[in-house]
C-alpha positions as CSV (number, residue, x, y, z in Angstrom):
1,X,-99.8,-319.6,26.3
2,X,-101.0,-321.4,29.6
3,X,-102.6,-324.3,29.2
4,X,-106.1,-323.2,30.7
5,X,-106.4,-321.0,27.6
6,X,-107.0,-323.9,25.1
7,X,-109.4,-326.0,27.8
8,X,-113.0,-327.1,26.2
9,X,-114.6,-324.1,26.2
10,X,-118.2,-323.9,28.1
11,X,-121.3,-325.1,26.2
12,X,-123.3,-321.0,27.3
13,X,-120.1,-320.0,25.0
14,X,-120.2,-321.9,21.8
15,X,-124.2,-322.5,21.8
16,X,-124.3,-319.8,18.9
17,X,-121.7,-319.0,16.4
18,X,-122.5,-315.1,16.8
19,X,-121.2,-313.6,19.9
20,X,-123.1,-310.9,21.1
21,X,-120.9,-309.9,24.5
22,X,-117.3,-309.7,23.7
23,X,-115.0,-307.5,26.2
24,X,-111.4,-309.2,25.9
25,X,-110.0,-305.7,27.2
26,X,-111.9,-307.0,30.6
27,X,-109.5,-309.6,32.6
28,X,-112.8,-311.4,34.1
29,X,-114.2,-311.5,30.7
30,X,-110.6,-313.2,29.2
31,X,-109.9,-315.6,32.2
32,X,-113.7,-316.7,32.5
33,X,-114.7,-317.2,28.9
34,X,-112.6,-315.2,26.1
35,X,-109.1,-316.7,26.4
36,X,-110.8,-320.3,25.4
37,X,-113.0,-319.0,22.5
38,X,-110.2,-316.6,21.0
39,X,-107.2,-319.2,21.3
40,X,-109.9,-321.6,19.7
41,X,-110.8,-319.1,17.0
42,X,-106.8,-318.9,16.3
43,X,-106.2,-322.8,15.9
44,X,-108.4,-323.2,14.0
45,X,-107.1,-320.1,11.6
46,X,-103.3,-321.2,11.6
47,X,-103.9,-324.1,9.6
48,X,-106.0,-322.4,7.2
49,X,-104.1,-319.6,6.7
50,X,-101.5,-322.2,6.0
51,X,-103.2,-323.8,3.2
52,X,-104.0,-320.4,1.9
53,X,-100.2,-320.0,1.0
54,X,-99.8,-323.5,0.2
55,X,-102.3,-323.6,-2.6
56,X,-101.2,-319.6,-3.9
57,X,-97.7,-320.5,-3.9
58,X,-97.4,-324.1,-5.4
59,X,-97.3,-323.2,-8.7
60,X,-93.7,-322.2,-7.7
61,X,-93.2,-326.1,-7.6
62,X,-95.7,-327.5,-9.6
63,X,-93.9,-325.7,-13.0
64,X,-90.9,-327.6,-12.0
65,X,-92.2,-330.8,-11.7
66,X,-94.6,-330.5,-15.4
67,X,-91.0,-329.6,-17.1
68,X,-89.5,-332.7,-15.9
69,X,-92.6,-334.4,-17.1
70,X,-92.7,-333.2,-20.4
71,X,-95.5,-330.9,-20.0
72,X,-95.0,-329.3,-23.4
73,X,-94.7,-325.4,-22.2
74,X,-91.5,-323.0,-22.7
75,X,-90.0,-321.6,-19.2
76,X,-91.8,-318.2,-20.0
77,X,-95.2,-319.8,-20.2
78,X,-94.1,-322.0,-16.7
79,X,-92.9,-319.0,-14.9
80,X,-96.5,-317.6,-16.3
81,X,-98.7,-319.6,-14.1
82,X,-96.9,-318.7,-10.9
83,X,-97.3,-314.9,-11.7
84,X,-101.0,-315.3,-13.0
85,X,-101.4,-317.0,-9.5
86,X,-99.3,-313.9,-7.5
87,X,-101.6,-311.0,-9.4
88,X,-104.5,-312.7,-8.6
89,X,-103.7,-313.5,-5.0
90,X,-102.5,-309.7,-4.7
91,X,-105.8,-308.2,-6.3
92,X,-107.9,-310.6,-4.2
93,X,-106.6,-308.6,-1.0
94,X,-108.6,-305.5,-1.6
95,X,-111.7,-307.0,-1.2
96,X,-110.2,-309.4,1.7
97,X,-109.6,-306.5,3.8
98,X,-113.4,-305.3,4.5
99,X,-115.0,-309.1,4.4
100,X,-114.8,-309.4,8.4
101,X,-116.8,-306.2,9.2
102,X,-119.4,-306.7,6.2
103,X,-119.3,-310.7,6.6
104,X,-118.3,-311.9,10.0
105,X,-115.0,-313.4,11.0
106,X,-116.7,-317.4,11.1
107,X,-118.1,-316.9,7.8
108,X,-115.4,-315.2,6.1
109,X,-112.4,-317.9,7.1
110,X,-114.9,-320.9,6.6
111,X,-115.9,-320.0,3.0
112,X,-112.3,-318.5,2.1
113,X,-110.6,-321.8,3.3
114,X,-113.4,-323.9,1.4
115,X,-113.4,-322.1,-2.0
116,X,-109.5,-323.4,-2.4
117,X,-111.0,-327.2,-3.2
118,X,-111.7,-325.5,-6.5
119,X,-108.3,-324.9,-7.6
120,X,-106.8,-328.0,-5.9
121,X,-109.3,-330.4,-7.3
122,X,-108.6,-328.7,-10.9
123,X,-105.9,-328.7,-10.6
124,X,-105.2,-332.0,-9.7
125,X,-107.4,-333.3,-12.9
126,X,-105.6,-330.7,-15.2
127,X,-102.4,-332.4,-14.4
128,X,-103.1,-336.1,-15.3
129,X,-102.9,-335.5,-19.2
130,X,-99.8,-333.9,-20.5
131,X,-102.5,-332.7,-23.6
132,X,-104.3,-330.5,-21.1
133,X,-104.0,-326.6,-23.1
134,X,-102.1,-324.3,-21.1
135,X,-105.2,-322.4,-20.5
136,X,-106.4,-324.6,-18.6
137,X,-103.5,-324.2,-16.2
138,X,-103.7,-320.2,-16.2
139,X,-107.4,-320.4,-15.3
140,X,-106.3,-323.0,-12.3
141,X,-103.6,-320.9,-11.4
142,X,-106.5,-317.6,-11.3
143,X,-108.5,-319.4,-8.9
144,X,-104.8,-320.1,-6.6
145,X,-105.4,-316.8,-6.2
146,X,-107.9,-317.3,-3.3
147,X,-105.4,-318.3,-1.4
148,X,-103.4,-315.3,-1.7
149,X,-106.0,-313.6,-0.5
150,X,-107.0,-315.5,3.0
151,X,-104.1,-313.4,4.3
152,X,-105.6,-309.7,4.7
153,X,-108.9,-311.1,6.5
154,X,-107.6,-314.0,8.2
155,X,-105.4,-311.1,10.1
156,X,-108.2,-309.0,10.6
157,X,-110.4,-311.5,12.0
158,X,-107.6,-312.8,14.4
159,X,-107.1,-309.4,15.4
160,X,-110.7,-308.6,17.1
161,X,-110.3,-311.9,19.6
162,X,-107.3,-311.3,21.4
163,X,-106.4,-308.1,23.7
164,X,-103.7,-305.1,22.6
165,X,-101.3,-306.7,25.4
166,X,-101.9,-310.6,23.4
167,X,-102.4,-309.4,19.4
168,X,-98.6,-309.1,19.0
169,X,-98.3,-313.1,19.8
170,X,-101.7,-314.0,18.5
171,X,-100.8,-312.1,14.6
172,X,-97.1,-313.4,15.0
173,X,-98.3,-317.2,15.3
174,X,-101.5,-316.7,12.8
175,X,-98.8,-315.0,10.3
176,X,-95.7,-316.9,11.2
177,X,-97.3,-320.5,11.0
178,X,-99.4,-319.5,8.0
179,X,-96.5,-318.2,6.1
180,X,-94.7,-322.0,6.3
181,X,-97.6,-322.7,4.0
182,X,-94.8,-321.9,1.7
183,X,-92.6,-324.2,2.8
184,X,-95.1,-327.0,3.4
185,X,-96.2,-326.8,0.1
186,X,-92.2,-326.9,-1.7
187,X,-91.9,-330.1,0.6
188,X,-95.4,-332.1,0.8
189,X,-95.9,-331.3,-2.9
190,X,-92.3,-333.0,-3.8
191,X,-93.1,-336.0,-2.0
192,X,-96.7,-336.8,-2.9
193,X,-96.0,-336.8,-6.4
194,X,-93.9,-340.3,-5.8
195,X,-96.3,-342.4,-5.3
196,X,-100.3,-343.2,-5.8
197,X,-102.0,-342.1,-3.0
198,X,-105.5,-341.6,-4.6
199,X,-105.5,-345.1,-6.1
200,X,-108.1,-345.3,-8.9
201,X,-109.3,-341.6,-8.0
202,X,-105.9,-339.9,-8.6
203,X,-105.5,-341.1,-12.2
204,X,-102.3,-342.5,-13.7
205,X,-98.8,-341.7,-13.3
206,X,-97.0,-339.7,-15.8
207,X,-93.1,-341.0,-16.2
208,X,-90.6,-338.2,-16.1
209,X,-88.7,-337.3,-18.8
210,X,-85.7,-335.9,-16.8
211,X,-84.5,-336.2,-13.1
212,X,-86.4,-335.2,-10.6
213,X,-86.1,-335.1,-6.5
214,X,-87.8,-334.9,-3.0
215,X,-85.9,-333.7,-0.2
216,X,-84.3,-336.8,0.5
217,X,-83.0,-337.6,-2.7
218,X,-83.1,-337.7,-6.6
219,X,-85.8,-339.5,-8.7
220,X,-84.4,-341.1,-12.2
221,X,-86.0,-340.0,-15.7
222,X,-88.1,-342.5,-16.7
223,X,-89.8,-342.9,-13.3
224,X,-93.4,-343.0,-12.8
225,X,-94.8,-339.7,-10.9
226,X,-98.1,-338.9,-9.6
227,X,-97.8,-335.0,-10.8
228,X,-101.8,-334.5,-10.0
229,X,-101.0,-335.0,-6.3
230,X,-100.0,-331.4,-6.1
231,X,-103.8,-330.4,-6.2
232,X,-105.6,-333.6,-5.0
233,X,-103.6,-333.6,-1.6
234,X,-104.7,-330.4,0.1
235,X,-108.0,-331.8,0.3
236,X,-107.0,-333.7,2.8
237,X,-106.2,-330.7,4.9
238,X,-109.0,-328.7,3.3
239,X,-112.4,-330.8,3.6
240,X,-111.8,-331.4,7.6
241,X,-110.5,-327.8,8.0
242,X,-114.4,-326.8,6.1
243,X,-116.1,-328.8,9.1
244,X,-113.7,-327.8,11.7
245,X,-114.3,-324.0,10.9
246,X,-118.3,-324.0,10.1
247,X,-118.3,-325.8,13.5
248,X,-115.7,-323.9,15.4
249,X,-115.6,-320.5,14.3
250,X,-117.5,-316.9,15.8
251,X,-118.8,-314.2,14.0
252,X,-118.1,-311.4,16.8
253,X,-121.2,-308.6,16.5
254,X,-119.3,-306.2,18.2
255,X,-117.1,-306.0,15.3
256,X,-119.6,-307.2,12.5
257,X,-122.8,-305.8,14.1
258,X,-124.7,-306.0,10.7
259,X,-123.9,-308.8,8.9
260,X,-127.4,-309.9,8.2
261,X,-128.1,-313.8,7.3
262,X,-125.2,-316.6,6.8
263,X,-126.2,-316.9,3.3
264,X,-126.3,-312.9,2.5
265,X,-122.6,-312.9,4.0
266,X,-121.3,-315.6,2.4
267,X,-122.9,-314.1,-1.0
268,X,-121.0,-310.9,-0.5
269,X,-117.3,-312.8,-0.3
270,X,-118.3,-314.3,-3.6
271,X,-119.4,-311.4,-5.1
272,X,-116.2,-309.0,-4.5
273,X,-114.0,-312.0,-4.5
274,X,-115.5,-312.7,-8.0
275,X,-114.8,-309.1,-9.1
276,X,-111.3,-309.2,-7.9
277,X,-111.2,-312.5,-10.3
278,X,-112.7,-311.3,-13.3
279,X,-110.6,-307.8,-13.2
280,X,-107.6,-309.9,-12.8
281,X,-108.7,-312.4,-15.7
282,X,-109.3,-308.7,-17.6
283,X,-105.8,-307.3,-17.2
284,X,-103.9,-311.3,-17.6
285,X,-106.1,-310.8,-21.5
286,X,-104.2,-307.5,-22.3
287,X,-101.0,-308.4,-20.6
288,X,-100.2,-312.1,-21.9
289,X,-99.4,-313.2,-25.6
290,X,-102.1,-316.1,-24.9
291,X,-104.8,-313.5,-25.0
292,X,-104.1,-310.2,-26.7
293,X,-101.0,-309.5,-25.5
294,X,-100.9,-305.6,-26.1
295,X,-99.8,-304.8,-22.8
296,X,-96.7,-307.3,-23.0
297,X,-93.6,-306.1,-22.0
298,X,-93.3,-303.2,-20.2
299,X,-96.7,-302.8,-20.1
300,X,-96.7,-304.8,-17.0
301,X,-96.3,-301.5,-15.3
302,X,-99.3,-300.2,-16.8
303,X,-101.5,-303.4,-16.1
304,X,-100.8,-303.4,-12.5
305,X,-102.0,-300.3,-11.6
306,X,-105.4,-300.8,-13.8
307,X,-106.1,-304.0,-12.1
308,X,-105.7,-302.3,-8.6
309,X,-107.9,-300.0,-9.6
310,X,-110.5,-301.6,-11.6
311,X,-110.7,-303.5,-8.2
312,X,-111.1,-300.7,-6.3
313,X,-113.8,-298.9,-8.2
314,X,-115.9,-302.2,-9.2
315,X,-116.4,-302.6,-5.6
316,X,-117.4,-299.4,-4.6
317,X,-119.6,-299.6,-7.9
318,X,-121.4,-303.1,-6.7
319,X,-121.2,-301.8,-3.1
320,X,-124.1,-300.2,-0.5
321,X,-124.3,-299.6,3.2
322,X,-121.8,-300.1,5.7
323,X,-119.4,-301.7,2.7
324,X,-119.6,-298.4,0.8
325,X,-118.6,-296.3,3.6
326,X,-115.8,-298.9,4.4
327,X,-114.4,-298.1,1.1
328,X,-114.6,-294.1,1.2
329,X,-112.4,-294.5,4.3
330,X,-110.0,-296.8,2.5
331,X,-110.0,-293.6,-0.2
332,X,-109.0,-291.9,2.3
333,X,-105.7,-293.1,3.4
334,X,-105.1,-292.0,-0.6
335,X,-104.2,-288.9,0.3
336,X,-101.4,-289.4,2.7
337,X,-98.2,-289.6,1.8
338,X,-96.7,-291.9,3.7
339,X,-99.4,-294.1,2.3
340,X,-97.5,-294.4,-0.7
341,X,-93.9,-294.4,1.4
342,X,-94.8,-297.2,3.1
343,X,-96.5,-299.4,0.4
344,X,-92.6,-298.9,-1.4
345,X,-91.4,-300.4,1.7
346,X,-93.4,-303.2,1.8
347,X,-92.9,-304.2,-1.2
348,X,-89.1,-304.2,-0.7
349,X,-89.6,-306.6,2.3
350,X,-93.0,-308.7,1.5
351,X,-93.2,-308.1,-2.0
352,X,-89.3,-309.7,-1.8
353,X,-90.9,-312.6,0.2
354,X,-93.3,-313.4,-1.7
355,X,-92.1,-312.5,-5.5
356,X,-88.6,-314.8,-4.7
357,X,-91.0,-317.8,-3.1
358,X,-92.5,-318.3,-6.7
359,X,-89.8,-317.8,-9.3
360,X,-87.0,-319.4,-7.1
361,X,-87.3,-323.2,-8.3
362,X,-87.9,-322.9,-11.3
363,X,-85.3,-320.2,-11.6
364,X,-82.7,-323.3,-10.0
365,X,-84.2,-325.5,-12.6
366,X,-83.6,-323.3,-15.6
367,X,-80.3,-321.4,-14.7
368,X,-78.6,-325.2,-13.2
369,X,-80.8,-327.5,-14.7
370,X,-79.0,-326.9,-18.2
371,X,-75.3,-326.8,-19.5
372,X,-74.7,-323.6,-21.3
373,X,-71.8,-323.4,-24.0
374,X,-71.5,-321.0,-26.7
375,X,-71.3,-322.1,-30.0
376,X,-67.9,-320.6,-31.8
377,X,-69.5,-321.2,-35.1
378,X,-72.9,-319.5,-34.4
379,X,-72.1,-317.7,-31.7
380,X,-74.9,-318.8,-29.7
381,X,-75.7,-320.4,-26.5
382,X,-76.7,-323.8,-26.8
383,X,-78.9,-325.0,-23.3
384,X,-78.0,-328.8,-22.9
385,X,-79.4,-331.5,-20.0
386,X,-77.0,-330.7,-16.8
387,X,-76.6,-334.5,-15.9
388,X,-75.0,-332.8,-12.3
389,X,-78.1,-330.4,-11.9
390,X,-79.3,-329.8,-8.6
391,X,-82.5,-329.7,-7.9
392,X,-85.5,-327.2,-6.9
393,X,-87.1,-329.7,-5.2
394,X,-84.7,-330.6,-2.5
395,X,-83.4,-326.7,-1.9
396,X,-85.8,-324.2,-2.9
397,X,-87.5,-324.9,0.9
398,X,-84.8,-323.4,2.4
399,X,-85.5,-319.5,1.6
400,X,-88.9,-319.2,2.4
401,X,-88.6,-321.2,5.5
402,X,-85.8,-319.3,6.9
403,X,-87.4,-315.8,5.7
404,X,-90.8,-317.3,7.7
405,X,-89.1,-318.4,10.4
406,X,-87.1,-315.4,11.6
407,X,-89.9,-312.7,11.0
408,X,-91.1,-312.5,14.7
409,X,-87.5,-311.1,15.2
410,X,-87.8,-308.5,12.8
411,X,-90.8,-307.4,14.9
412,X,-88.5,-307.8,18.2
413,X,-85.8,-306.1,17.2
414,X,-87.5,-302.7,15.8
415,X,-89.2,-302.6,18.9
416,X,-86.1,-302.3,20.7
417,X,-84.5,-299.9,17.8
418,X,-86.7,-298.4,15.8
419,X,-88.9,-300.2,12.4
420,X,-87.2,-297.4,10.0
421,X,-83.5,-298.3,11.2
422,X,-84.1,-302.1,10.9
423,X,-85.5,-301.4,7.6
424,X,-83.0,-299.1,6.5
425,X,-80.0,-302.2,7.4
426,X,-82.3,-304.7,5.6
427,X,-82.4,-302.7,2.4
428,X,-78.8,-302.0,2.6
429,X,-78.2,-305.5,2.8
430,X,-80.7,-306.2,-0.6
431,X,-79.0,-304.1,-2.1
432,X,-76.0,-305.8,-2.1
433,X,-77.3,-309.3,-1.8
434,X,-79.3,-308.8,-5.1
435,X,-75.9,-307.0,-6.6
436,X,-74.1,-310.3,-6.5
437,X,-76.8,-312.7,-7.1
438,X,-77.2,-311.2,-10.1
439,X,-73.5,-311.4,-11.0
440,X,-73.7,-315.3,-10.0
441,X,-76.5,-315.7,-12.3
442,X,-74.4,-314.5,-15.0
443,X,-71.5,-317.0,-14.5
444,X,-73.9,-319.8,-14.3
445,X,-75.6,-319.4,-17.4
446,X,-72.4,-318.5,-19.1
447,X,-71.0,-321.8,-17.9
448,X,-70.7,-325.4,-19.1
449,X,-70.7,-326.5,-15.1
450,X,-73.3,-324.3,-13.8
451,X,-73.3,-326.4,-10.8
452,X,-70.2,-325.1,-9.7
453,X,-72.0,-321.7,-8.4
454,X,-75.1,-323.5,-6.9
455,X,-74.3,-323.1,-3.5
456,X,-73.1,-319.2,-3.7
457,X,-76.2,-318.8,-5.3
458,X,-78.6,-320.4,-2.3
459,X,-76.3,-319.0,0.6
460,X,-77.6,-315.2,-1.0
461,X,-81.0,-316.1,-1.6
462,X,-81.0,-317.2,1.9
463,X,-79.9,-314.4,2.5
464,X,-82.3,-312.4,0.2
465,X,-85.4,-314.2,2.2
466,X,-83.9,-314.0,6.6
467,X,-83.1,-310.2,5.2
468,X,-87.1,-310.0,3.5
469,X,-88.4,-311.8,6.7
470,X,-86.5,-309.2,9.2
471,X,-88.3,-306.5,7.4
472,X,-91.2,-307.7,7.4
473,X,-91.6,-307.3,11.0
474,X,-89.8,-303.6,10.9
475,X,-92.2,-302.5,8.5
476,X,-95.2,-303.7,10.1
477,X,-94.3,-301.4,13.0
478,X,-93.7,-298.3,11.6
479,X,-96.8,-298.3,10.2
480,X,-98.0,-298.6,13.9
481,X,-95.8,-295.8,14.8
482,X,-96.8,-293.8,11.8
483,X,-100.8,-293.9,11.5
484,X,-103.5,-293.6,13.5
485,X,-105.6,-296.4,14.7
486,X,-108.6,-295.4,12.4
487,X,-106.3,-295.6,9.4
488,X,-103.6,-298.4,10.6
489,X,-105.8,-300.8,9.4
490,X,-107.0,-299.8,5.7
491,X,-103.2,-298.9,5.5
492,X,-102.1,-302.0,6.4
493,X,-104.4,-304.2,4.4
494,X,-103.5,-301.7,1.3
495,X,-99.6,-302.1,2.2
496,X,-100.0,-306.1,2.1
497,X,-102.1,-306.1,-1.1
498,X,-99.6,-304.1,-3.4
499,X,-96.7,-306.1,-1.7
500,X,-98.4,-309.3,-2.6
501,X,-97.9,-307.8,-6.4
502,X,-94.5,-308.9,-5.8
503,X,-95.4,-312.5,-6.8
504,X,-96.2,-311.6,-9.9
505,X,-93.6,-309.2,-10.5
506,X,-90.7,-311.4,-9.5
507,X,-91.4,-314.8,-11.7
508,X,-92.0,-312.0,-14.6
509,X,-89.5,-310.4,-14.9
510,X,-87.1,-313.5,-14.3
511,X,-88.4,-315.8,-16.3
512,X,-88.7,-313.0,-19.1
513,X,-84.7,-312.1,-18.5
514,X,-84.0,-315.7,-18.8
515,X,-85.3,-316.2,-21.7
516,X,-83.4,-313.0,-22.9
517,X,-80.8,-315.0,-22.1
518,X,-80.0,-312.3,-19.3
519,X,-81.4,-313.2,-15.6
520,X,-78.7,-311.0,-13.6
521,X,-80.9,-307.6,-15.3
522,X,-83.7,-308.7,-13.0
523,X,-81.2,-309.4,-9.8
524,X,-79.8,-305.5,-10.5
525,X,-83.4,-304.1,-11.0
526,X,-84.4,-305.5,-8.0
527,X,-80.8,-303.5,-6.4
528,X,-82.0,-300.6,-8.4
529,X,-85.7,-300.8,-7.1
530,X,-83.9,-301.9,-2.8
531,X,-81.4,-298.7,-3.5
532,X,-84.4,-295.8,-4.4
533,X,-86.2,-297.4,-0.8
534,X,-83.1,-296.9,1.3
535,X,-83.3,-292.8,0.4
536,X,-86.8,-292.8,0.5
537,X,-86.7,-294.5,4.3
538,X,-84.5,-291.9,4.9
539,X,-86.0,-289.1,3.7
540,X,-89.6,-289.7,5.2
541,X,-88.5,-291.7,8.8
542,X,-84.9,-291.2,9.6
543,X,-83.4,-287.6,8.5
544,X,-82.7,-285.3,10.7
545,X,-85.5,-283.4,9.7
546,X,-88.0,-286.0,8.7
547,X,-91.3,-286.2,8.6
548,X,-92.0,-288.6,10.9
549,X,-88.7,-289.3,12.7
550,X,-88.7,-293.2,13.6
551,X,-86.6,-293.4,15.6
């Protein structure tokens, strides 16, 4: 961008946080005045958007690091958290997808970004006993959820600033940037935990009880770690980003014309952002043996959909006005096929993303963190200390920044081919990738030097996540090339909720195959689940008769 477009804005322009006269179609309008505000607008977004993802997604890495303090929770109830964090940050996108019409773009980033101090600062005081229950940690990991859910309107609002000719830069740097959120949080988090950087405030360390690591290196057992940093250190990100944003930030009223008072906006976030909590709380009751466990199991697949649901309908039961028409029109897009075609897709290519960002280190930890021999005698596997483990903390990084950073070409490429061909290869390639991983994982925990496959197993998931990452981009525009511009919006802000599901699905069903003493059955679902999407891509975009040929 030219440096003129991030000069001080003029005082006439930011002397009210509601702009009345917004024409960025109008080259005047951009050059004079809009450029400033909407680049502005979008700096001040990245980094919130980032700690959106950072605060979902570091359960991923906080589970690692409790285990090797001797937090006294089986893998199942670790890989827990980080899927009670991905279905609440899923279900919290259904709301987040109508809050910058009904609430104002300003209002709606500034009081999303702010409500994460509540899960970081819990966070950060649950961690500094190892007798904290474990509910404690699944209400924490709830309220992560927020962050999950910055995503849907923090694209929706960054959308309105910019013109058609700018969004597809604008939405790639708000999206690309935020997504490293992911990675920031596998590498800060690591590295805070070493040392007292709260003093007094931050509580006492916790030795570890087996190795640990940063990036740079391996930390002995025995050492003293600061495992509360995890939550206490995005406030320093997230109490200057709350004054940067209440200070910075517009509220456009050509977009969010009736928005009424600050406080009546900011009321409605926390009203259908506390509904999305309370219906996710409902189905986590049902689904986990800490509540009443009768949906366990497979009843996953029951759960889901009644959360999405119970979402969707006790909105449009608390809703009126502009809000409940919003939601009739997001109905609508019910009835469409390709709808549901595309929110399959999505979920092969987000969903993969996302899902494989929060069971992947503690997935390294369990699978190589342990010997496994089998026991002539019994017959059973016996799950010793690795003394040549490697460790989460210094490789899981690598996926989900490679999988962020090569999502702009996706979008490049399948504007050159076609979205439904790149997605096509990209599923082909999941297919496979998963195939083997799951093969891998079979030898490794079948092995006395699990080690020995560590680096087979990162080359595919890096693979699993650049492949994810391209598809992200394809899928994004065929749903441009596919819908309408009245129902390309609802579609993709339903698309990216279910997808999001994928967080919870992943550490699930992983962590509930590894402690089946099986993990490869979740690799080869996941090539079952890839497969299914490569004939339904064909069969809707790429046939010779389909229904939408693309290309």
């Amino acid at each position: 961008m030219q440096a003129s477009n991030v000069a001080a804005p003029s005082p006439a322009i930011t002397s009210s946080v509601d702009l009345v006269d917004w024409r960025p179609e109008d080259e005047a309008f951009w050059k004079e005045k809009g450029s400033r505000i909407a680049n502005r607008n979008l700096w001040i977004s990245i980094p919130s958007l980032l700690c959106g993802f950072a605060v979902w997604l570091m359960w991923g890495i906080i589970t690692v690091q409790m285990a090797n303090a001797g937090f006294p929770f089986a893998p199942d109830q670790l890989f827990s958290l980080a899927a009670i964090a991905g279905l609440s940050g899923a279900t919290t996108r259904i709301p987040a997808s109508f809050f910058i019409r009904i609430c104002g773009g300003r209002n709606t980033v500034w009081l999303t970004t702010a409500l994460l101090m509540i899960p970081a600062v819990g966070t950060g005081i649950a961690l500094q006993s190892l007798d904290t229950p474990l509910w404690v940690f699944q209400l924490m990991a709830l309220l992560s959820g927020i962050g999950g859910g910055n995503f849907a309107c923090s694209m929706a609002n960054i959308s309105t600033f910019f013109p058609k000719r700018l969004q597809g830069t604008a939405l790639g740097l708000n999206a690309g940037l935020g997504n490293f959120g992911v990675t920031t949080s596998q590498l800060l988090i690591p590295a805070v935990m070493t040392m007292g950087v709260f003093g007094a405030l931050g509580g006492d360390a916790i030795p570890l009880v087996k190795d640990s690591a940063t990036l740079i290196g391996k930390i002995a057992a025995g050492t003293p770690t600061w495992v509360q940093n995890a939550g206490f250190v995005w406030l320093l990100l997230l109490v200057p980003l709350a004054v940067v944003g209440w200070f910075g930030m517009n509220n456009l009223l050509t977009v969010s014309p009736n928005i009424g008072s600050t406080a009546a906006a900011l009321g409605k976030i926390i009203l259908f952002y506390g509904i999305a909590l309370v219906v996710s709380a409902i189905g986590l009751y049902l689904y986990l043996p800490s509540g009443v466990g009768v949906l366990a199991g497979s009843g996953m697949w029951i759960m889901l959909p009644l959360v999405i649901l119970g979402t969707l309908y006790g909105m449009k039961f608390a809703a009126s006005g502009e809000m409940k028409t919003n939601l009739d029109k997001q109905f609508a897009i019910f009835r469409n096929k390709h709808t549901w075609s595309m929110t399959a897709l999505y979920v092969v290519t987000f969903g993969s993303f996302i899902g494989f960002s929060m069971a992947l280190p503690l997935s390294i930890t369990v699978i190589f963190g342990n010997t496994h021999v089998l026991d002539p005698a019994t017959q059973a596997w016996v799950h010793a200390k690795n003394p040549n483990a490697p460790s989460a903390l210094m490789f899981a990084w690598i996926g989900p920044f490679v999988g962020a950073l090569i999502r702009p070409v996706g979008g490049w490429i399948s504007d050159k081919l076609g979205g439904s061909i790149v997605t096509q290869w990209i599923s082909i390639v999941l297919v496979i990738a998963s195939a083997v991983t799951g093969y891998v994982m079979f030898l490794a925990y079948h092995s006395a030097t699990p080690e020995e496959y560590f680096f087979v197993f990162m080359a595919l998931f890096v693979l699993l996540f650049a492949a994810s990452g391209i598809g992200n981009g394809s899928t994004f525009r065929t749903v441009g090339f596919v819908f309408d511009k009245d129902e390309r919006g609802p579609v993709l802000g339903w698309t990216s909720a279910v997808a999001a599901y994928g967080s919870f699905i992943a550490p699930v069903v992983i962590g509930g195959q590894i402690k089946a003493g099986t993990p490869e059955y979740a690799m080869y679902g996941f090539a079952v689940f890839y497969a299914l999407c490569v004939v339904l891509n064909w069969w809707f975009y790429l046939r010779k008769d389909a229904y939408v040929r693309n290309p």
